[in-house]
Backbone bond lengths (Angstrom), bond angles and torsions (degrees), N, CA, C in turn:
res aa  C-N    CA-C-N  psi(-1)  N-CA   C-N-CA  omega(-1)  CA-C   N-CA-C  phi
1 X - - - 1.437 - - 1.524 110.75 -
2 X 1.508 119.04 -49.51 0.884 97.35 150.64 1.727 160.35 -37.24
3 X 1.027 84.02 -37.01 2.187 96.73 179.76 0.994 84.84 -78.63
4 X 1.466 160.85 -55.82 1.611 146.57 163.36 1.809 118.02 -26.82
5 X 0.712 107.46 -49.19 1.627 111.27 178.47 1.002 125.81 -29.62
6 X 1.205 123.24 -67.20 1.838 147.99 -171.47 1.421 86.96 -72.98
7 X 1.469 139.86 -48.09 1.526 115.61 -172.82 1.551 115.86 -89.39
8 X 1.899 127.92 -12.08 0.905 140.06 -162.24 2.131 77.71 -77.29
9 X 1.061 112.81 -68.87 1.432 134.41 -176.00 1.518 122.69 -38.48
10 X 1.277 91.98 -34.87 2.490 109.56 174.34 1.408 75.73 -78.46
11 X 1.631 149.03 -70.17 1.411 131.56 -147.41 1.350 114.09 -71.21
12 X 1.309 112.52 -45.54 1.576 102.12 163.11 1.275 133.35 -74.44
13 X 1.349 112.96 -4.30 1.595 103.07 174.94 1.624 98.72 -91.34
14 X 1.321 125.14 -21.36 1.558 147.50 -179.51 1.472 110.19 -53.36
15 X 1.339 101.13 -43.08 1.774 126.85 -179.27 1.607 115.27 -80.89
16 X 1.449 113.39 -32.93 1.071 107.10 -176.02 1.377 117.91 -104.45
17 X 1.576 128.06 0.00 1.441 151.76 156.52 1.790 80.91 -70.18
18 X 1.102 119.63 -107.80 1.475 102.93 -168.56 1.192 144.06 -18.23
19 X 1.392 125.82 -36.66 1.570 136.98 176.01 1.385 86.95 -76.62
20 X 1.661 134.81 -60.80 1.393 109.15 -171.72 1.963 117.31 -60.32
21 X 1.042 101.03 -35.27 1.381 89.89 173.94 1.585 128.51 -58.31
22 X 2.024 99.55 -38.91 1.445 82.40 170.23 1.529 119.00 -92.66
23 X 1.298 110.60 16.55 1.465 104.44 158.02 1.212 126.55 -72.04
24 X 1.408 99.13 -40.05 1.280 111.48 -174.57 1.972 118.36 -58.70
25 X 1.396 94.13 -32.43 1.425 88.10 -159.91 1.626 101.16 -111.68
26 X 2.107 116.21 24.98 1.038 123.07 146.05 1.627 134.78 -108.46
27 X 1.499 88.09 3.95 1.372 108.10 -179.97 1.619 128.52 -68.28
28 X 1.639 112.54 -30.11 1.258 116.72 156.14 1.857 105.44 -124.06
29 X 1.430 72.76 146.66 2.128 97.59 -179.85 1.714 101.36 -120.46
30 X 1.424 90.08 148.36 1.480 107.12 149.73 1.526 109.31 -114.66
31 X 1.036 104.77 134.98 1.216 119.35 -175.48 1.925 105.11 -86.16
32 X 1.235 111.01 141.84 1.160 114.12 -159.03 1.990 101.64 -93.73
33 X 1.508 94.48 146.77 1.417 108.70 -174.82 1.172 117.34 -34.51
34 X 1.156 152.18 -75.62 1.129 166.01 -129.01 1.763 97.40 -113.54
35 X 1.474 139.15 -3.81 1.290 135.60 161.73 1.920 119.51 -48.27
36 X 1.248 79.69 150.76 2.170 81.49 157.25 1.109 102.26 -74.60
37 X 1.700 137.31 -43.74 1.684 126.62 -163.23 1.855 86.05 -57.03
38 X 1.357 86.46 -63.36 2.102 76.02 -159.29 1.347 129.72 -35.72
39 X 1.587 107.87 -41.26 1.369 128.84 153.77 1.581 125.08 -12.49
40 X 1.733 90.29 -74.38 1.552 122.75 -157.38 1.802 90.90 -68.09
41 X 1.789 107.95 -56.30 1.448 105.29 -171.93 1.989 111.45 -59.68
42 X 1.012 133.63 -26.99 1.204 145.04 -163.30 1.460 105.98 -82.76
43 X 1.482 107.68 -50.66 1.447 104.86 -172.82 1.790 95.28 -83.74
44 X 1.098 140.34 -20.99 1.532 124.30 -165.57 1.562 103.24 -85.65
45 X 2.138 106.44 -7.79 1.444 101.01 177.72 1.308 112.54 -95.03
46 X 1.517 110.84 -25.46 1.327 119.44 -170.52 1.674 103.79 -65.87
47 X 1.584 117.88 -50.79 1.236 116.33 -154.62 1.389 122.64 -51.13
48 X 1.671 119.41 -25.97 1.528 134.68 -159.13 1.296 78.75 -98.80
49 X 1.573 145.59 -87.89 1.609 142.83 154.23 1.345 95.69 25.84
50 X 0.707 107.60 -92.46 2.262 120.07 -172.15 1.247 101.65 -59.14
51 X 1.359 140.91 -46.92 1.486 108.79 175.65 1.592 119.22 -72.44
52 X 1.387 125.52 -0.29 1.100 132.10 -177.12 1.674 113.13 -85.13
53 X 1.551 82.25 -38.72 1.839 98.52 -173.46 1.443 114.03 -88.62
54 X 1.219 106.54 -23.45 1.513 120.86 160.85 2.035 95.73 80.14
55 X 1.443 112.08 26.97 1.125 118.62 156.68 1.249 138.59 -162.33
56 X 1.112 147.95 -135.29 1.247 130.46 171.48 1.365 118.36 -103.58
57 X 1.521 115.97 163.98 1.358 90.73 -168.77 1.931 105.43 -165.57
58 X 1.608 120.58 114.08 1.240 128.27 -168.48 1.506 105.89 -77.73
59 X 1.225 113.60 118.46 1.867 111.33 163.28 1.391 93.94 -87.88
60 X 1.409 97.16 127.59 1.757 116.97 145.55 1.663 119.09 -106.49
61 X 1.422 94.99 102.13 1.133 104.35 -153.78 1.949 110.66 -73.28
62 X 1.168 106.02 151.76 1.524 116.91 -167.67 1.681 103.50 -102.66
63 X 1.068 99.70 -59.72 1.358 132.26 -178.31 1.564 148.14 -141.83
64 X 1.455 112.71 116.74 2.106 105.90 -146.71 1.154 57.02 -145.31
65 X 1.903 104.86 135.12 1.452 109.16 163.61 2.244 77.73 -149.83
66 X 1.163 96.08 170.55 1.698 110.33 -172.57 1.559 99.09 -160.24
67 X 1.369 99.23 123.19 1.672 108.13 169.27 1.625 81.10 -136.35
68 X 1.864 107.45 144.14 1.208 106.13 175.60 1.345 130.23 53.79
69 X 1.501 102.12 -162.18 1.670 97.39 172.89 1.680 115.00 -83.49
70 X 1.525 118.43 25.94 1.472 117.41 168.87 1.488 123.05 -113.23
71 X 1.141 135.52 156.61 1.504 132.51 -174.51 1.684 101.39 -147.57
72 X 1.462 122.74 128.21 1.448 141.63 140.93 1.383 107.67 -64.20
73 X 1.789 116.08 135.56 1.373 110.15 162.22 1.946 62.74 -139.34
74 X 1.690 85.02 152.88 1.555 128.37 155.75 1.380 105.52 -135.07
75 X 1.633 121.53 124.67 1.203 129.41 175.07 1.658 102.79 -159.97
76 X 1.753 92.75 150.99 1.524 101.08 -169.98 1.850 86.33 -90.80
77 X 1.006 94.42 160.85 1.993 106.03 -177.57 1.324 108.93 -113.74
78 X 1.457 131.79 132.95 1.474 136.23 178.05 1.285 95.73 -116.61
79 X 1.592 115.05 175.98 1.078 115.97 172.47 1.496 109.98 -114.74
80 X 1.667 132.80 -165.17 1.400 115.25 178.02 1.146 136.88 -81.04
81 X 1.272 102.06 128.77 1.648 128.57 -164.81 1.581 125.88 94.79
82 X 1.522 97.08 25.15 1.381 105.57 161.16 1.997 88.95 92.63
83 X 1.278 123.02 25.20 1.620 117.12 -161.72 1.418 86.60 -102.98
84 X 1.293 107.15 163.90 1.879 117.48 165.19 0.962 107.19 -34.28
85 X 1.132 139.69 165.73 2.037 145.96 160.91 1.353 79.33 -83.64
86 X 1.396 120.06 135.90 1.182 120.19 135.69 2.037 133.92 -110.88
87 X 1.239 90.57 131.20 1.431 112.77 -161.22 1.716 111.35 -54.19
88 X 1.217 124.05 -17.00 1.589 145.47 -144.50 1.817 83.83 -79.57
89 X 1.177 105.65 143.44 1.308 129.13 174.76 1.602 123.35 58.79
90 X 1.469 119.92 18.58 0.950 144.73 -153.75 1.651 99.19 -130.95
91 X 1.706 108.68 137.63 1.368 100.13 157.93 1.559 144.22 -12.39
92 X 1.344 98.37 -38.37 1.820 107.09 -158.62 1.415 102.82 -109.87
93 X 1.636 116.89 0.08 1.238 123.49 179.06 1.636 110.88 -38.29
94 X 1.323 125.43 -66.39 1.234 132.83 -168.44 1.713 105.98 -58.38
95 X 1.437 122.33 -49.32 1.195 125.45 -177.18 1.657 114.47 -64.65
96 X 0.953 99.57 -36.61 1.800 115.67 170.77 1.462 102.57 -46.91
97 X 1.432 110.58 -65.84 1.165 123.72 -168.03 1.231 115.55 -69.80
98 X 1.122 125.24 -20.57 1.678 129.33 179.94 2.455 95.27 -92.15
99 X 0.918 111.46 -0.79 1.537 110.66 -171.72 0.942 113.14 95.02
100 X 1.150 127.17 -8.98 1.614 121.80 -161.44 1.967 118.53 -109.28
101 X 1.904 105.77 44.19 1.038 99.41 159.25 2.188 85.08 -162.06
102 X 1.562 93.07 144.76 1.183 111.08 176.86 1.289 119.34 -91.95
103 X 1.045 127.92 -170.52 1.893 138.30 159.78 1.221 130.37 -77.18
104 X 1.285 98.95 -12.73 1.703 113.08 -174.81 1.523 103.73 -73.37
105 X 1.522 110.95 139.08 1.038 121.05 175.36 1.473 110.15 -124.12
106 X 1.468 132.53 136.25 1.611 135.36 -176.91 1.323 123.20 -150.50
107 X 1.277 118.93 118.57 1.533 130.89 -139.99 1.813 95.64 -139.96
108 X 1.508 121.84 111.37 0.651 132.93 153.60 1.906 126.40 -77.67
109 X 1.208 123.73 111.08 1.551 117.42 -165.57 1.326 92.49 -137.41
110 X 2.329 95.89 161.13 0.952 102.57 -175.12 1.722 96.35 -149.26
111 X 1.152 102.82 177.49 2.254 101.35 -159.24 1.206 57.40 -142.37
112 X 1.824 83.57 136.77 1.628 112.87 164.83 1.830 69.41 -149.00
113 X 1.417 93.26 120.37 1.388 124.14 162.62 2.036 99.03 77.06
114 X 1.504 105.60 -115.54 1.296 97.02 170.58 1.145 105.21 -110.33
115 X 1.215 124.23 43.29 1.697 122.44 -169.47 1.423 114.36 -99.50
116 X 1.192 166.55 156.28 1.473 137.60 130.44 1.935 102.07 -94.55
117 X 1.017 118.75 165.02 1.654 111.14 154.19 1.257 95.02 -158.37
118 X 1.435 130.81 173.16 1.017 141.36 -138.66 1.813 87.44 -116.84
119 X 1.689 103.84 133.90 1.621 90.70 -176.14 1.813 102.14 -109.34
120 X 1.214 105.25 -10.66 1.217 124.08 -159.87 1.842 117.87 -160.63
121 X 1.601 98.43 122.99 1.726 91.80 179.76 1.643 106.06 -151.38
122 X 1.659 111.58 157.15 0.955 101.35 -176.10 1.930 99.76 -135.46
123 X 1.019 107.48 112.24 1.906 130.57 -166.24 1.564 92.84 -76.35
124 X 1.436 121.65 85.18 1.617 113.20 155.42 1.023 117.76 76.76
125 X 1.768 113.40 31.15 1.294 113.18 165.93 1.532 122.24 -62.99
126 X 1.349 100.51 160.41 1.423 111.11 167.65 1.080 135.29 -119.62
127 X 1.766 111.44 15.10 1.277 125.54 136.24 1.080 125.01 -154.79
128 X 1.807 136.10 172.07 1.243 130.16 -153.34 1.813 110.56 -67.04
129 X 1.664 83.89 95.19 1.897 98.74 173.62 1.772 100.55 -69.71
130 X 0.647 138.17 -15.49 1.673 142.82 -158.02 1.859 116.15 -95.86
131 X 1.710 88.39 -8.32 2.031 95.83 179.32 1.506 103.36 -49.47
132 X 0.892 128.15 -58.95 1.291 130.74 -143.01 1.323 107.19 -96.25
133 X 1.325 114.00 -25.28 1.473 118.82 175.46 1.985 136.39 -33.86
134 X 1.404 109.69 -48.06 1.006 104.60 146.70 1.569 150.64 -70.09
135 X 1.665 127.66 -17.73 0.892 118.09 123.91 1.083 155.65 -63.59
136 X 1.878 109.62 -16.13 1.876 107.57 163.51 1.324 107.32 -73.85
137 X 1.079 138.27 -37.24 2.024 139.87 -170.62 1.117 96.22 -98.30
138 X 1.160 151.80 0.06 1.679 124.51 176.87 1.375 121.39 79.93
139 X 1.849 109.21 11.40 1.874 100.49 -167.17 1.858 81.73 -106.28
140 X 1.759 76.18 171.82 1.392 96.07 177.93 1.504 121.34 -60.39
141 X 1.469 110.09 139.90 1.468 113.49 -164.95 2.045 75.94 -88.10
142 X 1.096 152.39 -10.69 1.573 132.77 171.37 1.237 92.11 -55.65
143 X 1.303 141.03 -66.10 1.714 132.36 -130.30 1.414 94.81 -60.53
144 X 1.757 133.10 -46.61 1.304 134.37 175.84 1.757 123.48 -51.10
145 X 1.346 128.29 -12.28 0.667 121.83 -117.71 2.203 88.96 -132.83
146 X 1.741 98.73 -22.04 1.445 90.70 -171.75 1.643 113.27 -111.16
């Protein structure tokens, strides 16, 4: 029984390096273009986005990743018809105008039930507002990360 041991022990430690690996590398998704998830996550980020901006507003998305009930989107923002966003009459007007806000749009969200809402966002930063994000909310530091 012994001389069994040491090889019973390489297969299970063999087995459980594998399950973590393929956990690991099913643990965050992008959800594919043309899905309802992508849909559902895009429009529940866009909608608060537009009442903020007080117009309409296209994500081209950079980055949508989902582990669990949390989702990263990074997306640059246009305005309608694919035109610049423009910042004018809007909160960020002045900061816009001084350089100091970009296109980038970054929306930390989370589904409690079938819901998503946005728990966390950052409107045209001009640098990574999103560091800290997974340790202030509790989501996975993967979704940032692919």
């Amino acid at each position: 029984m012994s001389a069994r041991l040491p090889a019973l022990l390489a297969t299970l430690l063999m087995s459980v390096t594998a399950m973590n690996a393929n956990h690991a590398q099913s643990a965050v998704q992008s959800p594919a273009a043309d899905s309802a998830e992508r849909k559902v996550l895009l429009d529940a980020a866009r909608t608060p986005l537009e009442q903020r901006l007080h117009q309409p507003v296209l994500l081209v998305v950079d980055q949508l990743n989902t582990s669990g009930d949390w989702a990263f989107l990074q997306a640059h923002m246009q305005g309608a018809g694919g035109k610049p966003l423009d910042y004018t009459g809007t909160e960020y007007a002045e900061a816009a105008q001084a350089g100091m806000k970009s296109h980038i749009y970054a929306a930390l969200l989370q589904r409690s039930g079938q819901q998503w809402t946005v728990k966390a966002e950052a409107i045209g930063p001009t640098d990574v507002a999103w560091g800290n994000w997974a340790t202030q909310y509790g989501a996975p530091a993967a979704i940032f990360d692919h």
